[in-house]
C-alpha positions, 0 to 999 in steps of 0.5 A: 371636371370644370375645377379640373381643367380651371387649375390645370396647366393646360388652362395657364395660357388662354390666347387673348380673343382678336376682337377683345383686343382690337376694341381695347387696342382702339381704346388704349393704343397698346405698345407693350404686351407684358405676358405673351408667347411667339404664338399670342403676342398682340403687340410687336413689342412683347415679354415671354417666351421669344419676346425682348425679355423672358420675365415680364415679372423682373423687368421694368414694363416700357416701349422700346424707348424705356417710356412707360406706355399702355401694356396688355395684359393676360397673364398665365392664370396660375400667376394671376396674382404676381402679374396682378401685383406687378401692374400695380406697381408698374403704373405708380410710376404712370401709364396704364396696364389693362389686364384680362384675368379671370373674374376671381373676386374670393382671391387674396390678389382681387381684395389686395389690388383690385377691390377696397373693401371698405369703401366698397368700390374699386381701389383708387386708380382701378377700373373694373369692366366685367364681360357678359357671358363667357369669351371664347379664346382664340384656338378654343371650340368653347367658352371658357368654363370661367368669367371673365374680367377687363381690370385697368390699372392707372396712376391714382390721383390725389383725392382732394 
């Protein structure tokens, strides 16, 4: 049943929890939300469904005044990993894209992004924060049937 619901599409759109978000936001002052309906957008600048654009996948993800700056991030799960490749992308150029995904650390897109298996750390410029416990989205009457995982993403810097 839990694989079921996990893979189903009416688990692609997990409505980001307020609290998360207002303690992030304090944080990271977003000003882009890159994968957002009319119904879960978190900043008045968003894409998706009714936002300035409807495919945050092909646009370039800037504030209204075409300057990178911070974007939120909660994709539909069934495309974690183009949304995931995608802020990777995004802040070579600069910024920072903070991302609330699943904790998927067996996937092709944890290990191509996210984690660098040979140094056994986080890539250059990532930041992993996992959450205890499982998040109760906005709208559920439970927990999620999966953990979760704050993953930010930030220019790389030279090591030297």
């Amino acid at each position: 049943m839990i694989n079921s619901l996990m893979f189903s599409r009416a688990s692609d759109e997990w409505a980001t929890p307020d609290d998360l978000y207002a303690t992030l936001d304090a944080e990271f002052h977003f000003r882009l939300d890159a994968a957002a309906t009319m119904y879960n957008w978190k900043c008045e600048r968003y894409y998706g469904s009714g936002g300035v654009y409807n495919d945050a996948l092909v646009e370039a993800w800037v504030d209204k005044d075409g300057q990178r700056c911070p974007v939120w991030l909660n994709p539909p799960y069934s495309q974690c990993r183009e949304f995931i490749t995608k802020a990777a992308s995004e802040v070579q150029n600069g910024g920072v894209v903070v991302c609330l995904v699943p904790s998927r650390t067996d996937t092709r897109w944890w290990h191509d992004y996210v984690w660098d298996r040979d140094r056994n750390a986080p890539r250059p410029g990532v930041e992993i924060r996992f959450i205890k416990g499982r998040l109760k989205f906005n709208g559920a009457t439970n927990g999620a049937p999966f953990p979760s995982v704050i993953i930010i993403f930030r220019t790389p810097t030279e090591v030297s």
